[in-house]
Every structure is written in structure tokens, then in C-alpha cells.
N, C-alpha and C positions, 0 to 999 in steps of 0.2 A: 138555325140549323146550319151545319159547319155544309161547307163544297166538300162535295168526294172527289178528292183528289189524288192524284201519283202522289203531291207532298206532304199531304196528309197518312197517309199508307206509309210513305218512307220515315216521317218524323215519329211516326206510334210503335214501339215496341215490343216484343210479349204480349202479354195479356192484357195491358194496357192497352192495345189494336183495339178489343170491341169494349173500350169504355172511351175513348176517345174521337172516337168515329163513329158514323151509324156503317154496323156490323153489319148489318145484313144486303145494304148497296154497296160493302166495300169490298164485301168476300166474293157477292158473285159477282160482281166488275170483273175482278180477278180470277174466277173461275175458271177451266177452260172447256168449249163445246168438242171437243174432238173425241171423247169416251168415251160419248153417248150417244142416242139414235134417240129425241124427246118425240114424246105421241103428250100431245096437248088437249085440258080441257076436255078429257071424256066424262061422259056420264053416267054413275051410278045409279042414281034415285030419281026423282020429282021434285025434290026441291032444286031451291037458286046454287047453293054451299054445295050439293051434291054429285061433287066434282071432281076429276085426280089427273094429273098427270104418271106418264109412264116413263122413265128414264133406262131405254135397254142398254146393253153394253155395246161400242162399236164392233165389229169384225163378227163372224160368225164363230155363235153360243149357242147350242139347240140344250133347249133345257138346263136354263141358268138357275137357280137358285132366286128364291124372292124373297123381297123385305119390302113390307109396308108399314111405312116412318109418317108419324104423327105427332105434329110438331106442339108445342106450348104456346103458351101468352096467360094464361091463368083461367082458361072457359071462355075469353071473352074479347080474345083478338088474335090476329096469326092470318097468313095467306099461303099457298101453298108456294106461289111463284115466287115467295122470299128465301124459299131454302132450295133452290134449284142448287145450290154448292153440295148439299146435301143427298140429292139425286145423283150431281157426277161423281160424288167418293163413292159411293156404293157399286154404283156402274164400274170406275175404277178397277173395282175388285172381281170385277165381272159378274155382280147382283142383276137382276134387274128389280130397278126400285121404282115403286108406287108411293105416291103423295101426293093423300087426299085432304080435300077440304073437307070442313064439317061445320055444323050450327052452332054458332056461339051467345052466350050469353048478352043482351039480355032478350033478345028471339028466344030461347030455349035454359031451359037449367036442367040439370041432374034428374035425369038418366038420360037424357032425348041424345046428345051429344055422342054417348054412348050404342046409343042403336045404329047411328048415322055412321060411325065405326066398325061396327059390323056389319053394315051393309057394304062399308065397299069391301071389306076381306071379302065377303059372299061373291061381289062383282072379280074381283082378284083370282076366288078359285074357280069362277067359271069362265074366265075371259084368259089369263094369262097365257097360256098356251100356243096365245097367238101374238103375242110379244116375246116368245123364244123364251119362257116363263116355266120351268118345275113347277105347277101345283102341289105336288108332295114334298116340298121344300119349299115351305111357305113359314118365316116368320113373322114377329111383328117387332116395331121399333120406337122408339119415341122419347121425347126430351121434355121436361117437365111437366108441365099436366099433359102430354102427350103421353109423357111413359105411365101417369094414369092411366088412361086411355088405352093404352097396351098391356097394363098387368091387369085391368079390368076383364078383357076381354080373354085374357090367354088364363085367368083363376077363376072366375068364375062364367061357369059352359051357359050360363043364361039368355048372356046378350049374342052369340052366335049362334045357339039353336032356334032363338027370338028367331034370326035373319034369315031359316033357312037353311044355316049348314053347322056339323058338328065340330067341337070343338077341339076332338081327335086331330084333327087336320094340320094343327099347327105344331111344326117340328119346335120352335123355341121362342124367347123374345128376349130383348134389350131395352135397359130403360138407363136413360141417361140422365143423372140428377131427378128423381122422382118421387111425387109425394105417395107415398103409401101406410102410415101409419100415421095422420095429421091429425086426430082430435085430440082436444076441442079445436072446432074450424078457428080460425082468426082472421082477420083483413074482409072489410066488408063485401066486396066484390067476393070473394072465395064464401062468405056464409051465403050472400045471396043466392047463390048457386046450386050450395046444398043444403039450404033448407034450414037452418041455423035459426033457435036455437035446438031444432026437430031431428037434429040430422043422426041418422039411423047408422050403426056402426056395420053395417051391412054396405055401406058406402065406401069402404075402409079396402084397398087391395088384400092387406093382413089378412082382416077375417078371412081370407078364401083358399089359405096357402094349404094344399095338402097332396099327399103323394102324387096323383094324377096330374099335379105343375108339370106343363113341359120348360126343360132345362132354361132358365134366367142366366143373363149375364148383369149384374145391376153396378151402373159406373159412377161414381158418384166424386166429384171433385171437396178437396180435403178444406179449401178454402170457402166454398161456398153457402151466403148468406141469406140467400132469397129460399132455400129446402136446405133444410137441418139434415146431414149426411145420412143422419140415424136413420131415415126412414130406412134408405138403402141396407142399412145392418141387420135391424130390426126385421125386415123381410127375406131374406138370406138366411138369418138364423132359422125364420119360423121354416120355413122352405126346406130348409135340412134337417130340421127335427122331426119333419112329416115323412122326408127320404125322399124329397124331391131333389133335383139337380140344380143348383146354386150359387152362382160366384161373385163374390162383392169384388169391385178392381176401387183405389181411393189414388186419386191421382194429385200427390203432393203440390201445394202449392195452386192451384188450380180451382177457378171460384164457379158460378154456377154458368154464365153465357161462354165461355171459353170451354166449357167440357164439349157443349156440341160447336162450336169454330174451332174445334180443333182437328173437324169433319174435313174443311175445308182446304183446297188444295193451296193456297196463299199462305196457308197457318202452319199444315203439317210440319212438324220436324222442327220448331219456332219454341222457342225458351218460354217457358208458361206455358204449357201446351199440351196433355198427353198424347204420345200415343194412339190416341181411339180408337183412329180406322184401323189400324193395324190386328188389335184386340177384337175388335165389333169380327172382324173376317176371321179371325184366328177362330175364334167360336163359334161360327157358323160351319165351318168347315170340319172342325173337331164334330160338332153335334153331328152332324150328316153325315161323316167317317164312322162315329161309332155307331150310328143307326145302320150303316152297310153292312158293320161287323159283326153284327147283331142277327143281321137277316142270312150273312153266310154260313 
């Protein structure tokens, strides 16, 4: 395992940074704590995983806008305290961002991961208000099977009325690099999960795409080999054939761990790199604009 180092960060360029480095000690090394106000470690559930931090925005926001970002690893690794970079761009923007842990594989398979997801939105729309938190301005966010995990929950109202709360509630979501039309499963860790060779197409984000979608932003980098872009197209199309609100962004050049370090404040604005955060806010703020405009 290489030293995280200043000379390692200066010798790595582009998107070559998180294939050359471990990405996620090198971005938030570089991160910086000044944008955010962290509330650590609360508790959603009963279980161990059932956990989230809170990342507010520095300075006073009453009624910030929320996003809860649910990070990847494939079902079956991921921490939340690795994507703290992730919490301060959002904050940044003056979000305030939740990120939660949840049960991974092989503790749990397909659906359980899923409920533990809804549970903490459930903990999100009754708690945030006292993190200077919109509940009515509530999305969800996530980077590969995390952005499962968020178009799970934002298409179909199952696993949210499971937890407790309806699925009315959430103004929009973002998924970044995500699988959503992946059968037949591949890669055995990924069948073990769902069930494979059993696995119900009812698993599938697709099947659930229909008018009642709130507005997706789906970002999918142009280069990336770990999730075949298409999913992202593939459900954008379905999405707006139903008259749901949908927007594919494909950011040239750009492979699957670099769409979300490009979250990151050491990365922003870096050759290989979209855009993101810039987009992620531009859409959030659009959605909420036109929801005012709606109500005027």
C-alpha cells in the first residue's frame, strides 16, 4: 500500500489521482473542515451499521435543503467516514448532507440493505430540523450501488412506506454512475446478493420508472467500466416515456471512481473531472425553484 503523501497528490494527475493513490485517504486529507459544522455517529436503528453522520453548512442557514448520499462498494463494503469529502461539497453548496451507514453483504443480501435506507430518510424527515434541515426539501443521492439504493427507494414507494414515511416526501434524487437495468446479474459477489440464478426483475430500479418519479438527475461518466453507462440512459429514457422528470449528464472522458472525486474539493475544476458538484446544486436548486413556482 503506497504512503499518502503531498508527493504522491502532486506526482498524480487527472483522473489518474484515484487510480494511483488510495482516493479516498487522499481526498479527504485534502479536504477542508471549515464548511461544515459534522454532528458524528448518530443513531437511526438497532443495529451496529445503523448510523449517519450529519454534515451542516458553516454560518447560519435555517432551512437548508437536504441530501442523503449513499455511498457504493458493490453491497458489501463502504464506510461512511470515507466519504466525509463528500459531506463537505454538499455543505459547500449549503446542503445539509446526511451519510448513512448500512448492512452489507455478507450480514445481509437484497432487500435488507434497502430497508436500512429507508430507515434513515424516515430518521432524516423527523430529525433534520434540528440540523437547520428543510424536511420538505429532502433528496436522495448516491454513487453506485448507492445510486441503487436511491433510485430504489425514490421509484418504488415500498421501502419508504415499509419505514414509516411516504414516499411523497422526497423532492428529487441523483445517482451517480448507477446500476439500474443490470440483468442478467454478473460478478459473483453481485449474484450473491441478489439471488442469482432467482433474481426477480422486480430488483431492477427500471421496472419502477413511472410518472409519479420525482425529477432524477442521472450522471454517468463516458469512460466508465466497472457500470455500463446505459443503465443511466436506459432509465432516463424509461423515466420520460412515463412523463417523469429526467436528465442524463455523460461527462466525457470520465470513468466510474472520478465521477464521484470529482465531489471533492482537491479534484474540483482538475482535467478529468466533471463538473459534478456544480450540476448536483444547479438541479437541486432548479427542482425547488420550480416546485415554488408551482405553489405561486
Amino acid at each position: 500500500m503506497r504512503r499518502y503523501t503531498r508527493r504522491c497528490v502532486l506526482l498524480t494527475g487527472g483522473a489518474s489521482f484515484l487510480q494511483g493513490c488510495s482516493p479516498l485517504a487522499l481526498v479527504n486529507g485534502f479536504t477542508p473542515s471549515s464548511t461544515y459544522i459534522p454532528h458524528a455517529n448518530l443513531r437511526y436503528g438497532p443495529q451496529a451499521r445503523h448510523a449517519l453522520d450529519v454534515y451542516r453548512p458553516a454560518g447560519v442557514l435555517e432551512a437548508a435543503p437536504v441530501v442523503v448520499f449513499f455511498y457504493g462498494g458493490n453491497w458489501h463494503s463502504g464506510n461512511r467516514g470515507d466519504y466525509r469529502f463528500v459531506g463537505e461539497a454538499l455543505a459547500s453548496k449549503g446542503f445539509v448532507a446526511v451519510l448513512p451507514d448500512y448492512r452489507l453483504y455478507p450480514e445481509v443480501r437484497y432487500p435488507d440493505f434497502l430497508a436500512d435506507c429507508a430507515l434513515a430518510v424516515r430518521w432524516v424527515l423527523e430529525h433534520i430540523t434540528g440540523f437547520d434541515g428543510n424536511s420538505r426539501s429532502l433528496f436522495l443521492m448516491g454513487h453506485s450501488a448507492g445510486a441503487y439504493n436511491a433510485a430504489m427507494l425514490a421509484l418504488n414507494p415500498h421501502y419508504l412506506r415499509a419505514a414509516g414515511t411516504e414516499p411523497g416526501r422526497l423532492r428529487g434524487w441523483i445517482g451517480l454512475a448507477g446500476p439500474y437495468d443490470f440483468l442478467p446479474v454478473t460478478g459473483k459477489i453481485t449474484q450473491a446478493v441478489f439471488g442469482f440464478p432467482d433474481t426477480a426483475i422486480t430488483t431492477q430500479p427500471i421496472y419502477f420508472a413511472s410518472s409519479e418519479a420525482p425529477p432524477a438527475l442521472l450522471a454517468t461518466g463516458e469512460n466508465d467500466d466497472v457500470v455500463d453507462p446505459g443503465n443511466s440512459r436506459r432509465l432516463a429514457a424509461r423515466l420520460q416515456q412515463a412523463g417523469a422528470h429526467a436528465r442524463v449528464m455523460v461527462y466525457p472522458g470520465v470513468g466510474h471512481a472520478p465521477l464521484v472525486g470529482a465531489l471533492a474539493a482537491p479534484l474540483r475544476g482538475l482535467r478529468g473531472f466533471g463538473p459534478v458538484l456544480d450540476d448536483v446544486a444547479a438541479f437541486i436548486r432548479n427542482v425547488i425553484s420550480a416546485r415554488m413556482g408551482a405553489k405561486s
